[in-house]
N, C-alpha and C positions, 0 to 999 in steps of 0.2 A: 381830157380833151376840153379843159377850160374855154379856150377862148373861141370854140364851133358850138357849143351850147347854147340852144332857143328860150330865152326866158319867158318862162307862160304867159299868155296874153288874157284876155277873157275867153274869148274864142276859143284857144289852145284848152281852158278849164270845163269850155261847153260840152267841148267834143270828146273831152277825158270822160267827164262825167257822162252824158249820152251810154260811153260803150262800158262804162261799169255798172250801170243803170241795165243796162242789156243784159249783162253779166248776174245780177243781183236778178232780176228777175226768173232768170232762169234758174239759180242756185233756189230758190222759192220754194217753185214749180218740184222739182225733184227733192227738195224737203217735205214739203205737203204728198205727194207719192211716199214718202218713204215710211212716215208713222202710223199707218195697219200696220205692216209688216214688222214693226222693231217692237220685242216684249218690250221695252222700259222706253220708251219716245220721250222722257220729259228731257233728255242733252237735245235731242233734233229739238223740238220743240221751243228751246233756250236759244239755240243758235237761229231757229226761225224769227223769234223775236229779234235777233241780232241785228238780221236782214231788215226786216219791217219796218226797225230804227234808222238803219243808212238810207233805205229807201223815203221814210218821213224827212229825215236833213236833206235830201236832197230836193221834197219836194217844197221846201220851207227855207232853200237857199242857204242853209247854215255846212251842207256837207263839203270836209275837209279841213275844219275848222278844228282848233283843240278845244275842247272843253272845260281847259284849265284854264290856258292861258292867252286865248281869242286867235292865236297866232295860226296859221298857218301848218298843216300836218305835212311832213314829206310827200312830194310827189312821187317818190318811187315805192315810199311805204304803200301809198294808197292804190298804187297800181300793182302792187304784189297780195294785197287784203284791203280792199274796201270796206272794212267792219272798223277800221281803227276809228279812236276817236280822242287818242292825244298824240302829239308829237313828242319826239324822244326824250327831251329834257323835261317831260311831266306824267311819263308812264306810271305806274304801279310799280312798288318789289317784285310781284310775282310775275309781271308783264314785261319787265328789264331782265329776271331770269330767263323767261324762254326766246328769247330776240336774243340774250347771249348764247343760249344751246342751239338756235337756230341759226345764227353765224357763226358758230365753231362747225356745226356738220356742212353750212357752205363752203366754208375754209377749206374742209377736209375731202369735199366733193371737186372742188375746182381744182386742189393741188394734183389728184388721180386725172383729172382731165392734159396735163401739161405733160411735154414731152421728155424721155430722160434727159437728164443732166447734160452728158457729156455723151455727142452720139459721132459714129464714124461711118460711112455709106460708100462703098465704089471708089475711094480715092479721093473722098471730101470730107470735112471734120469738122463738128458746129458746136457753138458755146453759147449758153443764152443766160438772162440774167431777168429773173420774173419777179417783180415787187409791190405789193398791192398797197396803195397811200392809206387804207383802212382794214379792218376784216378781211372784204374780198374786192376785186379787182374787174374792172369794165375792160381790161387789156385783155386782147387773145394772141395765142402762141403756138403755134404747131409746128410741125415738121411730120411728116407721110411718107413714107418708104415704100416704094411699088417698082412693078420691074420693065415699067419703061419710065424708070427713074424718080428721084426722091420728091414733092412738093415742100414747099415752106411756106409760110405766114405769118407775121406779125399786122395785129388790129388794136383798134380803140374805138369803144363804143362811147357815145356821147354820156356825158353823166357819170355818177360814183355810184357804192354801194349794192344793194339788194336785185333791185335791176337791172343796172348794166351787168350786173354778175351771171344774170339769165338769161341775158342776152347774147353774154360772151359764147356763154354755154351751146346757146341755139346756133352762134355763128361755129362753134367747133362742130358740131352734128352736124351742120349745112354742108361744110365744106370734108369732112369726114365720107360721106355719103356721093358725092360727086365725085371727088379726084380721080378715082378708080375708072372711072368711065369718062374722062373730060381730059381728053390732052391740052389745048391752048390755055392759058391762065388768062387770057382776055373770055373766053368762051363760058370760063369755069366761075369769073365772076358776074359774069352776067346773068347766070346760070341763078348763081346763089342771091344776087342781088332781089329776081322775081318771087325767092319764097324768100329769105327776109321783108322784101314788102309788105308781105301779104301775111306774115304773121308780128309785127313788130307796134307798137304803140305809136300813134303821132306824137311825130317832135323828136323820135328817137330814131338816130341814122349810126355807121359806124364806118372808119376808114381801114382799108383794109389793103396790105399789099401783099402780091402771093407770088408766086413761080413756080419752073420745074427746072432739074436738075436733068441737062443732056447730054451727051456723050461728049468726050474733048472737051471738056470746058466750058461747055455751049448751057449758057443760062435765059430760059425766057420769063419775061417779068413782067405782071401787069399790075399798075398802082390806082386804086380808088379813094383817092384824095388822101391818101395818107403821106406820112413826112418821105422825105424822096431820098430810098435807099443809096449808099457809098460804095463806088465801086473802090476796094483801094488796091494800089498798081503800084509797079516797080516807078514808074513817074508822074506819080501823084495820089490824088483822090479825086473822082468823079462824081458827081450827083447826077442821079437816073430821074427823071423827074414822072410827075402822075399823069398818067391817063385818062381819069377821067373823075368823074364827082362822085361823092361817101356813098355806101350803100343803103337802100333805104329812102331817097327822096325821090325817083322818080322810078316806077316799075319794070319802063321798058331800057334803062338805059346800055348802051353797048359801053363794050372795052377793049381798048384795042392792045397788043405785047410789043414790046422791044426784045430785043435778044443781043445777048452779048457773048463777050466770050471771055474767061478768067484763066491767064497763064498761071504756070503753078505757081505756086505761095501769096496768088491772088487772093483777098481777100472782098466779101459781098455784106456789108453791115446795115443789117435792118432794127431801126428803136422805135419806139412812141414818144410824144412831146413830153411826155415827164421826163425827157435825157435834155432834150436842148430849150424845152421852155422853163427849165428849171431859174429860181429868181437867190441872190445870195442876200445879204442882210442889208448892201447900196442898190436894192432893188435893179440891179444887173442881171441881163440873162445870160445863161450859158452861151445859148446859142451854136448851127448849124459849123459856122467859121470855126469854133476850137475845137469842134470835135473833128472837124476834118482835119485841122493841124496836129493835135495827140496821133490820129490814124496814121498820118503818113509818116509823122516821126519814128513812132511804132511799131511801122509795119511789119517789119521780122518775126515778133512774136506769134507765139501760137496761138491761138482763139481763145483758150481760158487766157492763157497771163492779156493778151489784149484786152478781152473783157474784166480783167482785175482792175488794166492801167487804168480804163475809163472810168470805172467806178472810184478807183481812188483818185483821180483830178476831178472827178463830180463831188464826191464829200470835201476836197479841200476848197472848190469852190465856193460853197455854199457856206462855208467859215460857220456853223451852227442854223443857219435858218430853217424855219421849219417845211420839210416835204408836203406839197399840198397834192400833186398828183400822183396816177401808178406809174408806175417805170418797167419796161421792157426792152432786153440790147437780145439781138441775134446777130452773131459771127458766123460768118460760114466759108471756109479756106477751103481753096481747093490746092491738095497734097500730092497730086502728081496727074 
C-alpha cells in the first residue's frame, strides 16, 4: 500500500515514542517484581538493564537511532521491540540469525493463517493467489464458510514487513470472531473497524473489502477504501466501488453494502495494489484498465486458469522489474 503510507513526521515520532515509553515502563515494573522470585535473576536483570538503556535514549533524544550508522532504525522494528538499537544493515551475526528464525516462524505462522488453496461452497468456487514482496506480508486473505453463507475478504494494511504482518494477523482474528454473529458486511466492518482502532499504532490504518455469499447469486459487498472489486459478466466487467475510508482512522466510522447479483459463470475478482500498481522497467503501471480487459477477454475460464491468466500477463508485463509490493487476486465464480 505504497502510495497511502504516512511518512513520520516529528509529531508522528513523539507519540510513537510516548506509548513505547509507556510500554517500557511498564515491562520495568514487572522485571523489578519478578527477581525475588527467579533463583538465577542475573538474564531478568540483563534485560532490565536493556530497558533502562531505551529508556536513557529516549530521555537524551538519541532513541531510534542505530548506533552504527546514526541512521534511522525501522519503525516497525521498533514498534515490534523497542530494545533495538541498530537498524538491519548493521545488526550483529548472532542478531541477523535470530530476525531470520523469527521470520521463518512468521512465515510459517501467516501461511496456517490463509485460506485452502482451492475452496468450493454451495455452488461457488474461489481461487486466490497470496504473495508476500518480503518474508511476510501486510496483505490479508480469507474466506469463512457458515451456514447463512460463505464471507470473503481481501485487505492491505499500510506498510511492509514485521508489522503489518501483526497487524494482518489482528485483522484475521477481528474479522474471524465477528462473521459468525454479524450478517451485513457494512455492520461487520464497522464492527471491526472500533477494535482495530483501539488496538492499532498511529499512522497504521488498513483497507479492507469483505462480503457474504447469498442465496441465488445474491452478493453483499462492503469496501473500506480498498481497490474497487470486478464484477465480471457475460457483458463486460464492472467496478463496484468503495464505501467508505481505510480502517483505523476514525473510530466511529459507519459503512454502508451494495448487493448485487452474479449469473452463473459470473465471476467477483478481489486483489491488493500490488496487481494494478505494479510498475514495468518504462516505469508504466499496470493498471485497473488491463486488468479489466484480460477479465472479460477471459472470462470463460475457471478461477485457477483465470488467476494463472492474470499472473502470467502481470510477469510479462513487468518484462524483469523488480516486485516492490505484496500481491493478493481472489476469484470467486459462481457455478450454478
Amino acid at each position: 500500500m505504497d502510495q497511502l503510507e504516512v511518512q513520520p513526521s516529528q509529531s508522528t515520532n513523539n507519540i510513537r515514542d510516548a506509548a513505547l515509553r509507556s510500554q517500557l515502563l511498564t515491562r520495568r515494573e514487572r522485571l523489578h517484581a519478578a527477581i525475588p522470585s527467579v533463583p538465577n535473576a542475573e538474564d531478568v536483570r540483563e534485560l532490565l538493564r536493556e530497558v533502562d538503556s531505551a529508556l536513557e535514549r529516549m530521555q537524551a533524544g538519541t532513541f531510534g537511532i542505530c548506533e552504527t550508522c546514526h541512521d534511522s532504525i525501522e519503525a516497525d522494528r521498533l514498534l515490534v521491540d523497542p530494545l533495538c538499537r541498530n537498524c538491519l544493515d548493521h545488526l550483529s551475526p548472532a542478531e541477523q540469525r535470530a530476525l531470520e528464525r523469527d521470520l521463518d516462524l512468521a512465515f510459517q505462522i501467516q501461511q496456517g493463517l490463509l485460506p485452502k488453496r482451492q475452496l468450493a461452497s454451495d455452488g461457488w468456487t474461489v481461487a486466490y493467489h497470496y504473495e508476500p514482496a518480503g518474508p511476510v506480508s501486510g496483505d490479508y486473505c480469507d474466506w469463512i464458510a457458515g451456514e447463512n453463507g460463505a464471507c470473503f475478504f481481501v485487505g492491505d494494511v499500510t506498510g511492509k514487513g514485521v508489522a503489518a504482518s501483526m497487524l494482518m494477523a489482528q485483522l484475521y482474528a477481528i474479522f474471524r470472531s465477528l462473521a459468525a454473529a454479524t450478517q451485513s458486511p457494512g455492520e461487520l466492518l464497522a464492527r471491526a473497524n472500533r477494535i482495530f482502532c483501539d488496538g492499532t499504532p498511529f499512522s497504521y490504518f488498513a483497507t479492507v473489502v469483505g462480503g457474504r455469499i447469498g442465496h441465488a447469486g445474491e452478493v453483499e459487498i462492503s469496501n473500506a477504501g480498498h481497490c474497487p472489486p470486478l464484477h465480471v459478466h457475460a457483458g463486460g466487467v464492472a467496478s463496484i466501488a468503495s464505501t467508505g475510508m481505510p480502517l483505523g482512522i476514525l473510530c466511529e466510522t459507519e459503512y454502508t453494502s451494495q448487493k448485487l447479483t452474479l449469473a452463473k459463470g459470473d465471476n467477483l475478482v478481489l486483489y491488493s495494489d500490488g496487481l494494478t500498481e505494479t510498475f514495468n522497467t518504462s516505469r508504466e503501471q499496470y493498471g485497473a484498465g488491463r486488468l479489466s480487459r484480460l477479465l472479460e477477454q477471459q472470462s470463460t475460464l475457471s478461477p485457477q486458469q483465470l488467476l494463472a491468466a492474470t499472473l502470467e500477463d502481470l510477469k510479462n508485463f513487468r518484462t524483469g522489474a523488480p516486485r516492490t509490493d505484496d500481491l493478493t487476486i481472489m476469484i470467486i465464480r459462481r457455478e450454478g
